[in-house]
N, C-alpha and C positions, 0 to 999 in steps of 0.2 A: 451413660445416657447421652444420646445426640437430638440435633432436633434437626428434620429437613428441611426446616424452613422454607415452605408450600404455602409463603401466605404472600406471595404476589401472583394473584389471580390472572394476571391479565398480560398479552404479549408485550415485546419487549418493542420500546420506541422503534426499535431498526427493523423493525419488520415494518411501518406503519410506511404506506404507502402516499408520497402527497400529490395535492389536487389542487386544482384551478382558485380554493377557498381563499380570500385576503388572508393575508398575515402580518400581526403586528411584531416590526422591526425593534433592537436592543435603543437605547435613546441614543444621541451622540457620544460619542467618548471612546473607551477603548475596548473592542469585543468582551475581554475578560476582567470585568467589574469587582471591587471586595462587594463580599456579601454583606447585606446589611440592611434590614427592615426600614431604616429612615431612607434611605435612598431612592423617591423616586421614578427616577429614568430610568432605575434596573426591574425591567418588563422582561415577563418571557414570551417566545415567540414562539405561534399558536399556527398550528396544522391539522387540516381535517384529514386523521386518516381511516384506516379499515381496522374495522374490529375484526378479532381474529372468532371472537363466542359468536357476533349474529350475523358477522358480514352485512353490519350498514356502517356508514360512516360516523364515529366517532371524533374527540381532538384530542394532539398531540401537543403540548407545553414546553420546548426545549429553552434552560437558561442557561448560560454562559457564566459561571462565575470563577472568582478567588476565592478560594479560603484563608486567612490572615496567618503569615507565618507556615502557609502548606505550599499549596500549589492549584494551576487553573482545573476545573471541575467542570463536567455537563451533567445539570440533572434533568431527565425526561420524564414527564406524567402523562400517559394517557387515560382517557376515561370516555366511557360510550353512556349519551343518555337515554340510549332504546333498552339498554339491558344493563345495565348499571355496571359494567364490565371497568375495572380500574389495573393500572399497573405504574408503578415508579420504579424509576433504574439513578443511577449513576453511575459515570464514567467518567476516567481520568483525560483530561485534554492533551496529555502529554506522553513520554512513550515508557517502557516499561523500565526501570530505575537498574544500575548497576548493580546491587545490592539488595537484599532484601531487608526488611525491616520489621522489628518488633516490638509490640508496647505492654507494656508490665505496669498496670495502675493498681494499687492501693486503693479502693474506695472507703473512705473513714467516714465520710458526712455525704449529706443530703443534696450540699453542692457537686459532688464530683459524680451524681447521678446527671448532672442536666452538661454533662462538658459536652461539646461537640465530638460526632464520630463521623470518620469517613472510611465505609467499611465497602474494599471493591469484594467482586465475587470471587477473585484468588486467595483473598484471606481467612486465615482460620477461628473461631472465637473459641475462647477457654475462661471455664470458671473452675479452677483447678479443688475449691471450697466442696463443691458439687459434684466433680466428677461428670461437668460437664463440657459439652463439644460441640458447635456448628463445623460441618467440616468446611472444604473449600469447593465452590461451586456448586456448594448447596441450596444458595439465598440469591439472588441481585444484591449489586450493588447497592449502600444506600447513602446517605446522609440526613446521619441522626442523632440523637446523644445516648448517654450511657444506657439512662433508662429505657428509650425507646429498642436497644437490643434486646433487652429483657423483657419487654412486653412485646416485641416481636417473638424474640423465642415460646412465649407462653402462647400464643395465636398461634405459632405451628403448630404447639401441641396437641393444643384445645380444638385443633379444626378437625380429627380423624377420631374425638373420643366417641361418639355415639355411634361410630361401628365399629369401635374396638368394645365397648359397652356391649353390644349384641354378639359379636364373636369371642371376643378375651377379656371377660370379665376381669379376670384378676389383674391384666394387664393394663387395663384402664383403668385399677384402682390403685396399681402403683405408678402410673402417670399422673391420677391424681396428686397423688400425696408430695410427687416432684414437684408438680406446679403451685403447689403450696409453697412450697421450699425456695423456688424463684420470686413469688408476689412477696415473701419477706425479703430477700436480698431488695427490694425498691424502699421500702423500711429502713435499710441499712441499721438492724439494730446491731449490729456486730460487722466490723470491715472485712472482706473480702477480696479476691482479687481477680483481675480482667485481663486476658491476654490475649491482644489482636497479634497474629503469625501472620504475613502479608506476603509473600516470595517476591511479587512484583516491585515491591516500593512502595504503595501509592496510597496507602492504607493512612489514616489519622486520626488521632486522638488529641483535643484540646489541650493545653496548657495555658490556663486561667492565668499565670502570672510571666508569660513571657514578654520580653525576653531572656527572664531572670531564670532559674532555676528551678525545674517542680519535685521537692523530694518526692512525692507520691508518682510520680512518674519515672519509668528507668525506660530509654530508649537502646536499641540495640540491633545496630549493623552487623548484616553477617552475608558471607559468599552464598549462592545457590549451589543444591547438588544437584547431580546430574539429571535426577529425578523431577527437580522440581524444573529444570532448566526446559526437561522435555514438556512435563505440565503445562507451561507459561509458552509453550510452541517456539520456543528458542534452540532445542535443541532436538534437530531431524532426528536421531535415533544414538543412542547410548553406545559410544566407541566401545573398540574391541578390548578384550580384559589384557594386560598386559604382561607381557612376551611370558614364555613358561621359565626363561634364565631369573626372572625376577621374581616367583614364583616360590623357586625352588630355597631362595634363602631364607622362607618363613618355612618349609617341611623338610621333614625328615624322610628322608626315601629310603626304601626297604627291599632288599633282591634278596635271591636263594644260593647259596652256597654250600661247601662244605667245609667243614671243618679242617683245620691244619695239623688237627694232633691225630684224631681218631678217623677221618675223614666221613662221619656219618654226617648228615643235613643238619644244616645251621641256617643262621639269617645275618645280615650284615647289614648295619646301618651307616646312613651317608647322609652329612649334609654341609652345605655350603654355610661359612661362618667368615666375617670381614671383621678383622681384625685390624685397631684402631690407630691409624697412622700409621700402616705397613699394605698388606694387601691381603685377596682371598684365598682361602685357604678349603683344604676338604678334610673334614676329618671322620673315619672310619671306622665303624667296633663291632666286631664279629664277636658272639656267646656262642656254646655249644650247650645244648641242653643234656644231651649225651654223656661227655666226659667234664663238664664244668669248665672245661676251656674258657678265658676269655681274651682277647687280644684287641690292640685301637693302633691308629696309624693316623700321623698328618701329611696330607703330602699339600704341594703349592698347588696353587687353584692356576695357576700363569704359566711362565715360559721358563725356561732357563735363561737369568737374567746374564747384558753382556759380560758383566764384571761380576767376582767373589768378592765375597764380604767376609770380613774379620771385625769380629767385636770383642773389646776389651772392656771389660767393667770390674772396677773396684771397687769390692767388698770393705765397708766400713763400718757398717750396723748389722743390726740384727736383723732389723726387718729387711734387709737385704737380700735374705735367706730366705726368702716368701717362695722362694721356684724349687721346682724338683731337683732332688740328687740322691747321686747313688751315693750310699755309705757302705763301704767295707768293713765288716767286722767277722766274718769268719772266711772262709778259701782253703780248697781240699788239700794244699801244699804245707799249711799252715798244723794240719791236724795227720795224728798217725804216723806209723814208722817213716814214711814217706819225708815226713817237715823237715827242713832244714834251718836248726837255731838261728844264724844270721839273717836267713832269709826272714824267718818269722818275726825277729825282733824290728826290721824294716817296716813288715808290714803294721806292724802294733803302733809304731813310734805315729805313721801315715795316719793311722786311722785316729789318735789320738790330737795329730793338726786338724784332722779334719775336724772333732769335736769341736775342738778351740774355736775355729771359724763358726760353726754354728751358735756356737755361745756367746761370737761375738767380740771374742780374748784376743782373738788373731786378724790382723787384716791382709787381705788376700787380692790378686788379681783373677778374672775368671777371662778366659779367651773361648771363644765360639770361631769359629775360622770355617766358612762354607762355599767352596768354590764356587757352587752354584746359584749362591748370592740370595738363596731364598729363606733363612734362617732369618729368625729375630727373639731380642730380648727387649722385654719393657722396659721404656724410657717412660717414669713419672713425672715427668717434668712436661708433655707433649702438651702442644707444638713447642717450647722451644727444648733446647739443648740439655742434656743432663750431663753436669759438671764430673761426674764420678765415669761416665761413659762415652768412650774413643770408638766412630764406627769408621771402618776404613773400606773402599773399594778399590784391588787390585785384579791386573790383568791376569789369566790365568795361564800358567805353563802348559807347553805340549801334554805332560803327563795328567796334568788333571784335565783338560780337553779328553785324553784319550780315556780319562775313566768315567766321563761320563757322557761318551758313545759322542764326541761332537766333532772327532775327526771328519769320521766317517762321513758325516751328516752333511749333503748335498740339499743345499735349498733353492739356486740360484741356477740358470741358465741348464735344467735336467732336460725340459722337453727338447730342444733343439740336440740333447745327445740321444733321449731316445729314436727319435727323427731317424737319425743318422746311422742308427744301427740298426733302422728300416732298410 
């Protein structure tokens, strides 16, 4: 349920045109006065302008205030006495707030209906009890208290029933039964809750016991998105989505291939995965629907880095053993006329260390050694150092250059050869 809140009749101060009519000035002091009914020199200053309903001259009421503990405020009233045309606005005297701001009131008693509110037309109201919603730029501004939102709200409602009555009957009689639902929330027989949403800032709800603390009130700061940024005329138009490289590390991307075994149509997935205090990585997995194939691949997402790496880690626990390994337990040499006793018993004895180490019995060193420097094992200690693991960077030999094609590999000073063998 929302309400449009269509119950300010009457054009808005800033259209009102002014005119040769006297006007009384603010008293001495300082433009923007605290508000306060004993006060007074705080007079508002009165302008004859144009009705917008008969086009004759009406007045325009502009005051200059504070609110205690807010910030400065104008509130405008026009009213025409040819056609009884009336309108009230407020506006913040100040510019739109870094942040946006939220109020979350608890109403429990009969006082926290008469708090002060200062509701601009960028804010949202919420009776979350109700399943209700003023959206934003539905209302004028106003400055009013709890109550007076809710008996605003019910004036919107109430103003469109006698032709909803004739057209939607049913519809008018369950706007009825709402606005029942709201005349008890000014009752307060049971507490409920109020939520001004403000994007601008500028929005205010009393606290009766400042500057102390109001449990019944929860305030809350928060960034504008983009949406609201552009709402509030801050932001010309919503920047472009960002790059598709950045993109692609939340999907999974899918192409056509074939298969490696049987070569009938497969699919192969790819996606970009940043692995945590190392670098990015692609990893790949083709199925065959076909023959059941399946196969994965990681390759470096980067360059060939300048130096190989060698990593050494020492196997001391169990949970050590957390990463993949091959374990040998059977081998064609091993079985049938083919096997060779000694040879066999080598491999039995192997395979049998190798349990020990998983078990834990045995401790071991494990070396990783990748010229291409783009290899890694977990370090659980990150960022700092893991005491059980040695990572080392060395230069690489001609022969590992030459096996991974970087002889050859001319990066530097080619165009000036192609040139020349123009």
């Amino acid at each position: 349920m929302s309400a449009s809140g269509a119950v300010e009749p009457g054009p808005p101060a800033a259209n009102a045109a002014p005119s040769p009519a006297p006007a009384r000035e603010p008293g001495p002091g300082r433009l923007f006065r605290p508000i306060s009914a004993e006060d007074e020199e705080q007079q508002p200053t009165e302008i004859e302008s144009l009705c917008m309903n008969c086009y004759r001259n009406g007045m325009t009421r502009l005051l200059l205030t504070q609110i205690p503990f807010f910030r400065e405020i104008i509130v405008s009233s026009f009213s025409c006495e040819h056609c009884g045309w009336n309108n009230t606005e407020i506006q913040s005297a100040g510019r739109i707030q870094d942040q946006g701001v939220r109020y979350t009131l608890t109403v429990r008693a009969q006082e926290d209906m008469n708090r002060e509110v200062v509701k601009t037309d960028s804010a949202t109201t919420r009776i979350p009890e109700l399943d209700f919603e003023i959206p934003a730029f539905s209302q004028k501004g106003a400055l009013t208290t709890v109550e007076g939102l809710i008996s605003r709200a019910i004036s919107g409602l109430e103003q469109d029933q006698p032709m909803r009555r004739a057209n939607e009957e049913g519809m008018a009689e369950r706007i009825d039964e709402f606005i029942v639902r709201l005349k008890e929330l000014k009752q307060v027989a049971s507490p409920f809750t109020l939520i001004i949403d403000d994007p601008s800032g500028n929005s205010f709800v009393e606290n009766p016991h400042a500057p102390r603390k109001d449990d019944a009130l929860v305030i809350t700061h928060y960034n504008r998105t983009l949406q609201q940024e552009e709402m509030l005329g801050l932001q010309a138009e919503v920047p472009e989505e960002k790059a598709e490289e950045e993109d692609l590390r939340n999907e999974v991307l899918q192409f056509n291939t074939n298969c490696p075994e049987c070569n009938a149509p497969a699919q192969t997935n790819m996606k970009l995965v940043q692995i945590p205090h190392f670098k990015e990585v692609i990893i790949m997995a083709t199925s065959c629907e076909n023959c059941g194939h399946r196969t994965n691949e990681v390759k470096s997402g980067g360059a060939v880095e300048p130096l190989g790496t060698r990593i050494t880690f020492h196997i001391t626990h169990p949970s050590d053993m957390t990463r993949d390994l091959l374990k040998v337990t059977k081998n064609p040499f091993t079985l049938g006329d083919s096997s060779n006793p000694g040879q066999t018993e080598k491999l039995q004895e192997f395979s049998q260390k190798l349990d020990q180490i998983l078990e834990g019995n045995m401790k071991a060193h494990f070396i990783m050694d990748d010229p291409a420097g783009n290899s890694y094992l977990q370090n659980v200690y990150a960022p700092e150092d893991d005491p059980e693991m040695k990572v080392e960077h060395y230069k690489r030999t001609f022969d590992q250059n030459e096996d991974l094609g970087l002889n050859d590999m001319k990066t530097e000073g080619y165009e000036t050869s192609l040139a020349s063998q123009r």
